[in-house]
C-alpha positions in Angstrom: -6.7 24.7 20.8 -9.0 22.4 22.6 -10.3 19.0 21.0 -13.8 17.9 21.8 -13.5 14.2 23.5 -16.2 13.1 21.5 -15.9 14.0 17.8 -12.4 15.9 17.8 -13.5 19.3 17.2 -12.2 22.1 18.2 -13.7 23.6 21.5 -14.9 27.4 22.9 -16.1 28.7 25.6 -20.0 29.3 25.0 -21.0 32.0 27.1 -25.1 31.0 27.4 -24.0 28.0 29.0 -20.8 28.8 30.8 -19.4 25.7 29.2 -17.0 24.4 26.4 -19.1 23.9 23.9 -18.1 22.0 20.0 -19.9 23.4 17.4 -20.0 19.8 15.5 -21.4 17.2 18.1 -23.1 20.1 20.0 -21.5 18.4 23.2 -20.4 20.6 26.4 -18.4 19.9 28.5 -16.5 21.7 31.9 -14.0 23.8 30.9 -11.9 22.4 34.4 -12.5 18.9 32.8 -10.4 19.5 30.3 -7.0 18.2 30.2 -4.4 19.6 28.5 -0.6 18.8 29.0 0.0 23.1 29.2 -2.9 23.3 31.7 -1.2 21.7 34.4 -2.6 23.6 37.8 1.0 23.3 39.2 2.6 25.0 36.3 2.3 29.0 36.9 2.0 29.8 33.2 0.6 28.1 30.0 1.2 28.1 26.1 -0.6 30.7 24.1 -0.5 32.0 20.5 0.8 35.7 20.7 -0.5 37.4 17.6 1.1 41.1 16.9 0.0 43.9 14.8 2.8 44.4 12.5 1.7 48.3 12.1 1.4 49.6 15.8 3.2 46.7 17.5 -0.1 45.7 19.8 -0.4 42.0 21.2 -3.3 40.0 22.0 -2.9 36.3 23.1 -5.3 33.5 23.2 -5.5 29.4 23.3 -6.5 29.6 19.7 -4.5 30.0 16.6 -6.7 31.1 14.0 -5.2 34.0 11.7 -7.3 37.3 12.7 -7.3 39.8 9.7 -7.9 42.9 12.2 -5.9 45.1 14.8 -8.1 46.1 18.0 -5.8 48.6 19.0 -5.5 50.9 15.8 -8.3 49.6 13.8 -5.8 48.5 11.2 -7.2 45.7 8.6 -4.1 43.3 8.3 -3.4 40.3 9.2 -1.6 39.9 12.4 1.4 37.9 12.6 1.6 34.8 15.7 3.8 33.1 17.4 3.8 30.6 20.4 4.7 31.6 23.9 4.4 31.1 27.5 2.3 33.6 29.6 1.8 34.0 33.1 -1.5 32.3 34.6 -3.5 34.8 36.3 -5.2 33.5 39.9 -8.9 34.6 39.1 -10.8 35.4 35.8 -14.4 36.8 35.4 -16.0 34.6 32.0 -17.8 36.9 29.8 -21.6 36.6 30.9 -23.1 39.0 28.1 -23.1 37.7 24.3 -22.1 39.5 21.1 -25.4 40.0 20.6 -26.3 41.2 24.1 -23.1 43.2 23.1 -24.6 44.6 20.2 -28.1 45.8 21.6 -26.2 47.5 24.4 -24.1 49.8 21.8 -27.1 49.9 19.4 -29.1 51.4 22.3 -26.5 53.6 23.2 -26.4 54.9 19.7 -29.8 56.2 18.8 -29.3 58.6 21.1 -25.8 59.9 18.9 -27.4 61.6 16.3 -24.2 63.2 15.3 -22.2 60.4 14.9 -20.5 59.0 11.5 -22.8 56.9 9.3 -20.4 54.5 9.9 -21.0 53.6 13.5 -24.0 52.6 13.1 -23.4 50.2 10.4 -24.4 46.7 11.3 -21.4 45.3 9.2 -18.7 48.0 11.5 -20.9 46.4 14.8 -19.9 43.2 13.8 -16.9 43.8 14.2 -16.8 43.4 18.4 -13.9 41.4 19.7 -13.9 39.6 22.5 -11.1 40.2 25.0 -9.8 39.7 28.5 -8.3 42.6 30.0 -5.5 42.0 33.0 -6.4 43.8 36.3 -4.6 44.2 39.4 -7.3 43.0 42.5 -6.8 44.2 45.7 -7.6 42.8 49.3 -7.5 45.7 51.8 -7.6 45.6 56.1 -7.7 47.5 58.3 -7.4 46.3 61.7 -6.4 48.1 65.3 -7.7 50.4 67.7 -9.5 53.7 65.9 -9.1 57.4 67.4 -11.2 60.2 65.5 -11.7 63.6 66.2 -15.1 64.7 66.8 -17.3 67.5 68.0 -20.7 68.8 68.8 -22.0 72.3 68.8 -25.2 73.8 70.7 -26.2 77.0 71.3 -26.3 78.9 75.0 -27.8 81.8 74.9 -25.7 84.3 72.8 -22.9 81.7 72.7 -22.4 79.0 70.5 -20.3 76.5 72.4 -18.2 73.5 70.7 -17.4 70.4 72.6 -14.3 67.8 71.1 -14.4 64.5 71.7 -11.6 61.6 70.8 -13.9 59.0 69.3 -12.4 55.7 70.0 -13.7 52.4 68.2 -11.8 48.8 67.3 -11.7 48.2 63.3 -11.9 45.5 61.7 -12.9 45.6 57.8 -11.9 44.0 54.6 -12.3 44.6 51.4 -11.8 43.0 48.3 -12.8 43.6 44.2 -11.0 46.8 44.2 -10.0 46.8 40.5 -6.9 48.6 38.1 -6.5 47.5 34.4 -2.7 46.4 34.3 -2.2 47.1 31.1 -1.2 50.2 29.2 -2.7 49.8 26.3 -5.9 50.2 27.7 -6.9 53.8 29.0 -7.4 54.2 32.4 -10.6 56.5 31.4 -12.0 53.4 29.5 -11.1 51.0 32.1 -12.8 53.7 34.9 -15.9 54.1 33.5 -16.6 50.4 32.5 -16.6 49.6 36.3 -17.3 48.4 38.2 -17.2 44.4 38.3 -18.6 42.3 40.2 -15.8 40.5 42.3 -18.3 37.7 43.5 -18.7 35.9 40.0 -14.2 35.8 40.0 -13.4 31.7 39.2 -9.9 30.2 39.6 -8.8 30.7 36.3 -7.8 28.3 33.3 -6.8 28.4 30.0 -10.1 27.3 28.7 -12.1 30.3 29.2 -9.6 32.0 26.3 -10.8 29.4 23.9 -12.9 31.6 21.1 -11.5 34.7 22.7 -8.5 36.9 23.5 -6.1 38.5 26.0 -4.7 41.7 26.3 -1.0 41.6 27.5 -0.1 42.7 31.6 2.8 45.2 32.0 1.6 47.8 35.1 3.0 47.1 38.0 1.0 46.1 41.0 2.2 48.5 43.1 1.6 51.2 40.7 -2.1 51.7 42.3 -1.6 50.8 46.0 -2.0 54.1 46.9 -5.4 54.1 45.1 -6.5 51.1 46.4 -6.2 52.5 50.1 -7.4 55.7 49.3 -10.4 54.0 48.4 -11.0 51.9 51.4 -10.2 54.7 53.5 -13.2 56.8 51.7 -15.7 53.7 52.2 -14.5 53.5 56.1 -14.9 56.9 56.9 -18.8 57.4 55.2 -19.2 54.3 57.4 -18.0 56.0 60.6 -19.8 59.0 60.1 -23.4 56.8 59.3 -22.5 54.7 62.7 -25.4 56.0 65.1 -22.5 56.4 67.9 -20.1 58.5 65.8 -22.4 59.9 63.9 -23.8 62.6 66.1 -20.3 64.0 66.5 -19.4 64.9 63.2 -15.8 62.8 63.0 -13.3 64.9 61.3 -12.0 63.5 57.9 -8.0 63.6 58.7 -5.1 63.8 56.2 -3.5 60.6 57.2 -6.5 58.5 57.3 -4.2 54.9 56.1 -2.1 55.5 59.4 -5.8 56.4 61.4 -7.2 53.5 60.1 -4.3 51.4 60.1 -4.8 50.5 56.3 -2.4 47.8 54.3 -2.6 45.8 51.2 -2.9 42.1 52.6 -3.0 40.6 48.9 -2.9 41.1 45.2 -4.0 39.0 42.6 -3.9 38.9 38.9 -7.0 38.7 37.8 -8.9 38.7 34.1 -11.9 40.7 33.2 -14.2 40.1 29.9 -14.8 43.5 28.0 -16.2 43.4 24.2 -13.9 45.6 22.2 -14.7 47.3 19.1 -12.2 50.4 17.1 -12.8 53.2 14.4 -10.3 54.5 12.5 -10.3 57.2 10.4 -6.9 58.3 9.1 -4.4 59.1 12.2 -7.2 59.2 14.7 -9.0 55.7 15.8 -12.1 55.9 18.3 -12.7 53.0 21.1 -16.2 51.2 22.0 -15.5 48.9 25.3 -18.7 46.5 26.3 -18.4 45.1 30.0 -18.5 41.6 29.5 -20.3 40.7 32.8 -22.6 44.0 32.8 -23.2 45.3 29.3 -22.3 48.8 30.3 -21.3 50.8 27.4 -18.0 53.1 27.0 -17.5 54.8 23.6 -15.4 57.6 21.8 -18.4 59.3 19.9 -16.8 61.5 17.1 -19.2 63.7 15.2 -19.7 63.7 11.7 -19.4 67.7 10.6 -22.0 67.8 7.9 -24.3 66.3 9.6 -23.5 68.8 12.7 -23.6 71.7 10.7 -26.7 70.6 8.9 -28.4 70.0 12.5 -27.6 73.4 13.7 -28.9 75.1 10.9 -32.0 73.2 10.8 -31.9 74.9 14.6 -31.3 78.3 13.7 -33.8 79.1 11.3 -36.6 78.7 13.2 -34.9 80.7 16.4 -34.1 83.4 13.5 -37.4 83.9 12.3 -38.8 83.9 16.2 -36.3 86.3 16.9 -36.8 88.4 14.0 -41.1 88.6 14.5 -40.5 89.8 18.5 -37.6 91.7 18.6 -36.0 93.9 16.4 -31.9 94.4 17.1 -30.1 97.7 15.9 -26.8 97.5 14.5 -24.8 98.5 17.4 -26.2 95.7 19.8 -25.7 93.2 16.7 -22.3 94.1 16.5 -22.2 94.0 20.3 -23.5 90.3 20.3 -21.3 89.0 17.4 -17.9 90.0 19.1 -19.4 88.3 22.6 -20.2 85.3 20.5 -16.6 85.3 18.7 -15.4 85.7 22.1 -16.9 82.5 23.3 -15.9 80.6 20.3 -12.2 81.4 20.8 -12.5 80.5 24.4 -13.9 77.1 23.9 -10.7 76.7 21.3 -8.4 77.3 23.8 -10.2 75.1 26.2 -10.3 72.0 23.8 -6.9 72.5 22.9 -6.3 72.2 26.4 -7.8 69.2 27.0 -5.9 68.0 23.7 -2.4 68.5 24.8 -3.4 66.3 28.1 -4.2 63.7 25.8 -1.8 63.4 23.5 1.2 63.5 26.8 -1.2 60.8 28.1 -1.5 62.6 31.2 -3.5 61.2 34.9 -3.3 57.8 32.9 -1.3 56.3 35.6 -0.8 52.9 33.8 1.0 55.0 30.6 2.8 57.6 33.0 4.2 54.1 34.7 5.4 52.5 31.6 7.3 55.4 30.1 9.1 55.3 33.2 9.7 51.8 33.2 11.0 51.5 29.6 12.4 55.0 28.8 12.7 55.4 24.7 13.8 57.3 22.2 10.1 59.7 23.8 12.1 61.2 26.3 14.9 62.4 24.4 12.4 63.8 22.1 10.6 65.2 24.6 14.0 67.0 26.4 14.8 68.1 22.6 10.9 69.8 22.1 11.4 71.4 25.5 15.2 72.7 24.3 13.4 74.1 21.4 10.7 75.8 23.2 13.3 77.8 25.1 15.1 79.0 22.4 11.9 79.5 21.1 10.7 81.8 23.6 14.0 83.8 23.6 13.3 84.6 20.0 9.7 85.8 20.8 10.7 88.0 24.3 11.2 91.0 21.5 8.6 91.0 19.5 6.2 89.3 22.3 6.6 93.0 24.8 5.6 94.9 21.6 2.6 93.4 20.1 0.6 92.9 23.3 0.9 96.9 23.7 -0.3 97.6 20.5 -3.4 95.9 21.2 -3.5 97.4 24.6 -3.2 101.0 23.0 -5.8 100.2 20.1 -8.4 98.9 22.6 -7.9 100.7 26.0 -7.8 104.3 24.9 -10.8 104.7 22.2 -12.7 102.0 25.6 -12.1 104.9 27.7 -12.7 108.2 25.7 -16.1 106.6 24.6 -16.9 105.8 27.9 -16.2 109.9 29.0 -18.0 111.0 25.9 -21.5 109.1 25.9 -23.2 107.2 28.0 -25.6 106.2 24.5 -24.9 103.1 23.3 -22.3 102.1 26.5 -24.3 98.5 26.6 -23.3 97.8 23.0 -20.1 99.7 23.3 -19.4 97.1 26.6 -20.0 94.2 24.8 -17.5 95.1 22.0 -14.4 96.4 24.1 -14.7 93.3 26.4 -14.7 90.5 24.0 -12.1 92.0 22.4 -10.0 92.1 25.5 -11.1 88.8 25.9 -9.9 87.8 22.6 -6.7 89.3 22.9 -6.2 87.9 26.6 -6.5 84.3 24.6 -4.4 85.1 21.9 -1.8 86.4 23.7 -1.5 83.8 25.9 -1.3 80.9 22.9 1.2 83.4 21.5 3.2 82.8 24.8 2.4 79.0 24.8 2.8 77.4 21.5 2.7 74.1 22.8 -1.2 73.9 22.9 -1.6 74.3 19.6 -1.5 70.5 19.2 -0.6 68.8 15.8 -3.0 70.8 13.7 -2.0 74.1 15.0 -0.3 75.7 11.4 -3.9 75.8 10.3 -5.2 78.1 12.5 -3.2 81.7 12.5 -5.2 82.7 9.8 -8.5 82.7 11.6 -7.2 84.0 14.3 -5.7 87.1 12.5 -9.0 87.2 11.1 -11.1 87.1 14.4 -8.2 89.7 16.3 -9.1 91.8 13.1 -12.8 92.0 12.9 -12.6 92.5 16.7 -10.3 95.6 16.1 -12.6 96.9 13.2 -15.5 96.5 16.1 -13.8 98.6 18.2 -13.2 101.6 15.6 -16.5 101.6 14.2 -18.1 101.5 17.9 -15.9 104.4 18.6 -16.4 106.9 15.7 -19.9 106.3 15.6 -20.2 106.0 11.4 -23.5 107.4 10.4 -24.1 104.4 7.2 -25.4 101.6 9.3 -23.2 100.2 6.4 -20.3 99.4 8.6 -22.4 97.9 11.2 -24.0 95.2 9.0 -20.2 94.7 7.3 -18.4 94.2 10.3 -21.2 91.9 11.5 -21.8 89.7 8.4 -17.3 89.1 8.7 -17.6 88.3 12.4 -20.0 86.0 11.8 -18.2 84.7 9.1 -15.6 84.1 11.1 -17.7 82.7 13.9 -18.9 80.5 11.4 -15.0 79.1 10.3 -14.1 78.8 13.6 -17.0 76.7 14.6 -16.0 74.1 12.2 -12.3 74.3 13.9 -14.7 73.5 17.1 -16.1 70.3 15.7 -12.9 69.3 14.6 -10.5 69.7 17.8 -13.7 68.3 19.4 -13.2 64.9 17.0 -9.7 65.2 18.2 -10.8 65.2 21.6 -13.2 62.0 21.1 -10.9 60.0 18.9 -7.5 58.7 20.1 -3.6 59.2 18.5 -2.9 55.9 16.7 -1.5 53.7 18.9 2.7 53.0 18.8 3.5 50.0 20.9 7.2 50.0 22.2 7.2 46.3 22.0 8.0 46.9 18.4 10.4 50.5 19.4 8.0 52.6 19.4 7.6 55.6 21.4 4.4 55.2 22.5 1.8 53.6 24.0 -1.9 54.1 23.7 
């Protein structure tokens, strides 16, 4: 904690004026004025107050020590337990430039346009609720210096030829490039930390302790040389557009070559540990919690937007009737093509299941976030032997299912091909309908025979979900029989619609909710505390 010189008060950094500011005298004063017995700039690290969710294991740190009754990581209300240790100093840190109102306007704004979303997002008591935290990045300074050989050509026409000429195009490089940014920590997605770029490396200040008073820090444990790769990768991509715009290179179309960092001669000249201001805020709801990240210098807004299902659901039928009553005055639909449209719509349904499902197992193994992939490696836990007993299990799980897995896909091939292909021999009439039916129910039994295979993608919630999908393989099959006796009583038609749609209608709901999934996170489990986890 920082005294005030004047009236001993306790000191923060006020963001309006980019001073310590006391809220008793109302004096300011330079936060490098400041002397402090841990803020020695020989020392390379400083005391700080670690404070540690006692639920999910997450730390912040800050110069402060007042007791904070909330968890930013897994939106937990508790009070977070502290204890004093020395941290490493980073070389450069970026001092928040927006407010917590500025803050607030930016997510406000954001959220009249998330008409979905939970009540509860847009209650100003939950907005209240931003945080203000420094995250740890990795900053990199790039060259690349030498003598620069390209390939290049030129084509012209001659007649009925079209000739291409080659060239080497030769060039001496010399660029550098620094404010290349990667979040070093793993509690913060890479995704979140992506999108909120960039930062403006111009406004980075030699750091001290100061700038933490009033806010907080977010732990480093990603390795620098985790994103080395990336940071060349991206100067490579910057030099080359700049090649190819050079009015002397240009006209020769210089080929993009796989090992541009040797072409370019590429290399990391430094790192630094630098600090960068984002205004965190976290939703929870039961064993899901949803992120909102603020840039601190640019106000850009990230957020995990769940949706609220009645209020979906309410929106979409609000949709419908109109569209049913326009439909209903211009065109009129006989059974057959109703039926035809419902198993193409049940179709689509189960394929955006499958894709969100998808999308959900990515998440949930954390993978392309380099920062979590990194730190599983690092600190192997009691994940990985879980993780070799789940894929032990899916083995001898597959084993089981090689019987019983050769006969049901032919059953469905036998109930679907044959009546497909006498109908098609017997009557052209009604082959439009007819198409529409046999295809989405291939289609829904491509999909379901494929998550029979792959059980893994069912996710955490996947025991709920047989029983519609028995149900939409079913009406599908009914579909199929009454498109290929041709029943007289429009009767069946109508039936077998209304249940599709039914099911549709189930299934949609699944849609919303894998979707929540999707846009809220796993609760965070830190291995700090031996978890197997991190978020």
């Amino acid at each position: 904690m920082y005294e005030c010189p004047n009236c001993g008060g306790n000191l923060k950094f006020d963001i309006a004026s980019q001073q310590m500011g006391c809220a008793y005298c109302g004096g300011h004063f330079d936060p490098y004025s400041l002397n402090k017995e841990t803020d020695a700039k020989e020392e390379k690290d400083f005391e700080t107050t670690v404070f540690t969710c006692p639920q999910c294991g997450g730390e912040l740190y800050s110069t402060d020590q007042d007791a904070t009754s909330f968890c930013s990581f897994c939106g937990a209300a508790t009070i977070l337990s502290t204890r004093l240790e020395r941290m490493q100093r980073p070389k450069y840190i970026i001092p928040f430039q927006k407010t917590k109102e500025d803050c607030k306007h930016s997510y406000e704004k954001r959220m009249r346009r998330a008409f979905f979303a939970p009540g509860e997002l847009k209650d100003p008591k939950y907005i209240d609720g931003f945080r203000g935290i420094y995250m740890p990045y990795w900053t990199y300074q790039v060259v690349q210096e030498g003598g620069v050989t390209l390939k290049g050509e030129r084509t012209k026409r001659e007649g009925n030829y079209i000739c291409t000429s080659h060239y080497d195009l030769q060039g001496d490089l010399d660029s550098y490039y620094l404010g290349y940014s990667c979040d070093a920590s793993s509690s913060f997605y890479d995704d979140i930390s992506e999108n909120l770029a960039p930062y403006d490396a111009k406004e980075l200040v030699k750091f001290t302790p100061a700038f933490l008073s009033g806010f907080y820090a977010d732990t480093a444990d990603v390795d620098s040389g985790v994103y080395e790769e990336d940071a060349k990768k991206q100067a490579n991509e910057h030099t080359y557009k700049c090649l190819w715009n050079e009015k002397e290179f240009s006209s020769y179309a210089p080929e993009k070559e796989v090992g541009l960092t040797e072409t370019l001669h590429t290399r990391i000249r430094d790192i630094d540990s630098t600090m960068y201001p984002v205004w965190f805020l976290s939703y929870r709801n039961q064993d899901r919690v949803a992120y909102v990240a603020v840039n601190g210098q640019t106000g850009k807004v990230v957020a995990d937007l769940p949706v609220d299902p009645k209020r979906y659901l309410l929106g979409s039928l609000l949709l419908a009737f109109p569209l049913f009553l326009l439909l209903n005055l211009f065109f009129t639909l006989r059974p057959p093509v109703l039926l035809g449209i419902g198993c193409l719509l049940s179709f689509l349904v189960a394929l955006i299941c499958v894709r969100e499902l998808r999308i959900i197992r990515k998440m949930e193994r954390h993978e392309g976030d380099r920062g979590m992939e990194h730190q599983k490696w690092k600190e192997p836990s009691c994940a990985d032997q879980k993780e070799k007993e789940a894929q032990k299990e899916k083995k001898e799980t597959k084993k089981k299912k090689s019987g019983k897995g050769s006969v049901i896909p032919t059953i469905f091939w036998v109930l679907v091909w044959i009546p497909m292909i006498i109908n098609f021999f017997s009557s052209v009439k009604g082959m439009i309908s007819g198409f529409f039916v046999y295809g989405s129910t291939l289609g829904i039994g491509v999909i379901e025979i494929i998550r029979f295979f792959d059980e893994d993608q069912e996710g955490e919630k996947g025991k709920q979900q047989p029983l519609a999908r028995a149900a939409c393989v079913l009406c599908a099959l009914a579909a199929v029989a009454i498109t290929f006796f041709h029943p007289v009583s429009d009767l069946y038609y109508y039936g077998c619609t209304v249940a599709i749609f039914g099911v549709i209608l189930y299934r949609f709901v699944e849609v919303i909710r894998n979707y929540n999934r999707i846009a809220m996170r796993r609760l965070p489990q830190f291995d700090r505390q031996g978890g197997d986890d991190r978020a």
